[in-house]
N, C-alpha and C positions, 0 to 999 in steps of 0.2 A: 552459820545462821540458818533458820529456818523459819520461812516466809508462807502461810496459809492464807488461801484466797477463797471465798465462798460468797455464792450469792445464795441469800438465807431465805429469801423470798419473805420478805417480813419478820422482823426482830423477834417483835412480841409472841410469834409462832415458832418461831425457832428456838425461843427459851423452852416456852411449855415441851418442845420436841425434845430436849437434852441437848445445846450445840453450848451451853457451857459446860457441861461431861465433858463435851469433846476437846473443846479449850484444855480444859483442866489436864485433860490426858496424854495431848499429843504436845503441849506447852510450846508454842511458836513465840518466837520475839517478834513478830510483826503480825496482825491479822488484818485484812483488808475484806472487807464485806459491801456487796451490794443489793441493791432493791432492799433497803434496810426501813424504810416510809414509816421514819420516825424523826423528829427535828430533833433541835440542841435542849430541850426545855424538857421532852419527854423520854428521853432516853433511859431501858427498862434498869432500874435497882441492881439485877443481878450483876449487868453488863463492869457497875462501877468498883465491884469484890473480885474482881481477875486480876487485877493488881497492873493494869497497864493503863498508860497516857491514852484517853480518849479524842480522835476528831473527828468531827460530825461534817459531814456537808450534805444538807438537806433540800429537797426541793422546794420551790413557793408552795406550790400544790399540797396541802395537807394528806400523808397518808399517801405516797406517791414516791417511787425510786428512791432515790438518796445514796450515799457512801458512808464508810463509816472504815476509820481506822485507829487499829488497836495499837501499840506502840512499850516496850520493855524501855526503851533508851531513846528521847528527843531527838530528831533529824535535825537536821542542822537548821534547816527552813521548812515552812510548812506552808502550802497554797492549794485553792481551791481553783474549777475552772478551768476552760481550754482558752476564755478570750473572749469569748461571742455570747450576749446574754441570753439568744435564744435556744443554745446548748444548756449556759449555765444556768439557766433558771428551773433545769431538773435537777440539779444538785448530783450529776453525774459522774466529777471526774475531781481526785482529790492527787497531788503530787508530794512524795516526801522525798527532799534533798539527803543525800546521806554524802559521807566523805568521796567514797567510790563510786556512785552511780546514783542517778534517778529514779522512781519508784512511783509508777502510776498508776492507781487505783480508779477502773473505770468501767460504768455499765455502759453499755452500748446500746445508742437506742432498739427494739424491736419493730418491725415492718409492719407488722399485725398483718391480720387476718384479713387480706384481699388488697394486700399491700397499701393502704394510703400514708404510713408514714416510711414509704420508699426511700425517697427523695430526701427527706428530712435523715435517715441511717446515713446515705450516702453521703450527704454534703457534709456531718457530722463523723464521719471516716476522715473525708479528705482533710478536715481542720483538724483534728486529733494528730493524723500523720501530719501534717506542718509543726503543730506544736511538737511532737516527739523529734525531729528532727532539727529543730534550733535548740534544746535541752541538747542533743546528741553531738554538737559542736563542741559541748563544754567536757562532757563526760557520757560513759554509758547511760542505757536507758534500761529499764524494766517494767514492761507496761500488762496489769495481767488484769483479771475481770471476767464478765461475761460477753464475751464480743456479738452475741446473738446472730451464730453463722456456723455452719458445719462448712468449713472452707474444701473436703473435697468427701467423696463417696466414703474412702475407710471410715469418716470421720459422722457414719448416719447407717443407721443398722438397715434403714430400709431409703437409698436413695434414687430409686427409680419411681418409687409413690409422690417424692417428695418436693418433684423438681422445680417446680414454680408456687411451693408453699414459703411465706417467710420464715428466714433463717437459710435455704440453701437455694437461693434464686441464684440467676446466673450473675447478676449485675452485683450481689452480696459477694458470691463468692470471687468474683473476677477483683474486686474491692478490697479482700484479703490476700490476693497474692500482691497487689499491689501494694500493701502497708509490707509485706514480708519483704518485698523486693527491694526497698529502699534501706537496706541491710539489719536485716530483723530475723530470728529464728523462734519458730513457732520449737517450745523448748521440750514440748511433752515429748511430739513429734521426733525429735533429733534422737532421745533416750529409746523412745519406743515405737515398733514399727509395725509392730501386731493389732491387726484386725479386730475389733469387739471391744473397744472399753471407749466408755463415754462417760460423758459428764452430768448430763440432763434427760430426764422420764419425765414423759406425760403421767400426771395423777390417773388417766382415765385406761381402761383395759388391761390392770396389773400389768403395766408397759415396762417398769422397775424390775420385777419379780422373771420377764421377759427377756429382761436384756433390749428390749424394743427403743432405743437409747440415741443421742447426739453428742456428739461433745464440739460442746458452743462455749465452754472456758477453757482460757487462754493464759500463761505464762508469755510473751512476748519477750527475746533479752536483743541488745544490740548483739550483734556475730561477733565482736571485738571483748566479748566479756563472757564468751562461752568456756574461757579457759576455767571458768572462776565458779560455774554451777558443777554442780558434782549429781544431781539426778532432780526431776519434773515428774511430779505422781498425780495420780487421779484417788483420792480415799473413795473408791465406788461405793464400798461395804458402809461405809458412813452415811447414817440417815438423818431428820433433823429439818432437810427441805429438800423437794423435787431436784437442786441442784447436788452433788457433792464437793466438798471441799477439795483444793488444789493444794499441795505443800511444792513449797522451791527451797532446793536445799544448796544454799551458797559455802563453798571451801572458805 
């Protein structure tokens, strides 16, 4: 099985970019997309000729975050949501049941710019990690997305510039070893241990073209189902949106 995760940074730009080319090429049974900031009613033409089961989970907010999961074969169950409307009502976090494991599709709030939604990423960590651990009772979990966090230095091509910018604060990152530590394996990580490959470029000072890079998406699996991945890739060369797409390749 192979499971693609991309945050498209907007559907309707990501078409015009080629990211059904890349559908089309790299052919995942599961696509999970965020910052998609389109609802159930406008969802672009192209997206409906890939030949997969569509779910939307949209924000109130028109034109704002969202998930969006592409699907070859029905999960078993399908749910939108951590729990809390004040999470849920960015249309943030979409969960697909499968026989063997959980599957959680999720953006992660961003800090912004002089931190004021700090507090709001954090307390939105700590519910995320409660939900992923009552699912983890039943069975594995798989939780991947844009976690918006360079969780240590390899993981941020320049982190001495960066350190109380949002994304690699100390309180972001101390946040992420704590979701890890409640038995979670950050999966790129495990496969890969070499310095320079990231996930996300700033559009601004050919930062792409630079390497000048973060990797702030995430594969997350329970430790207990590591037997079961066979490799956690970064597509960097794939363009389409400031982010690149993730592949998880399950035995």
């Amino acid at each position: 099985m192979k499971i693609m995760s991309w945050n498209v940074n907007g559907l309707r730009a990501a078409i015009k970019n080629g990211i059904t080319d890349v559908l089309q090429s790299e052919n995942p049974d599961i696509v999970l997309m965020q910052e998609v900031k389109v609802d159930k009613i406008n969802i672009p033409e192209e997206i409906h000729h890939l030949g997969y089961k569509i779910y939307i989970n949209s924000a109130d907010k028109k034109g704002y975050s969202g998930t969006m999961a592409l699907t070859k074969d029905d999960p078993v169950k399908y749910s939108e949501g951590i729990g809390n409307p004040k999470f849920d009502s960015e249309g943030r976090t979409q969960t697909l049941e499968y026989e063997n494991f959980y599957l959680i599709n999720s953006y992660f709030p961003n800090s912004q710019h002089g931190l004021p939604r700090l507090d709001f990423k954090l307390e939105f960590n700590k519910e995320i990690l409660a939900y992923m651990d009552r699912l983890k009772e039943k069975k594995p979990v798989i939780v991947t997305g844009d976690f918006n966090v360079a969780h240590q230095e390899i993981d941020i091509a320049r982190p001495k510039g960066n350190e109380k910018n949002p994304g690699f604060t100390e309180e972001e990152r101390n946040s992420m070893t704590e979701i890890l530590s409640h038995g979670y394996v950050d999966t790129y990580r495990y496969f890969h241990k070499e310095p320079g490959h990231y996930s996300w470029w700033s559009y601004r000072f050919n930062a792409r073209e630079k390497n000048i890079g973060w990797r702030i998406d995430y594969f997350v699996a329970s430790d207990n189902f590591m037997d079961h991945i066979e490799d956690s890739r970064i597509l960097e060369n794939v363009t389409g949106s400031d982010h690149a797409p993730l592949e998880l390749l399950i035995k």
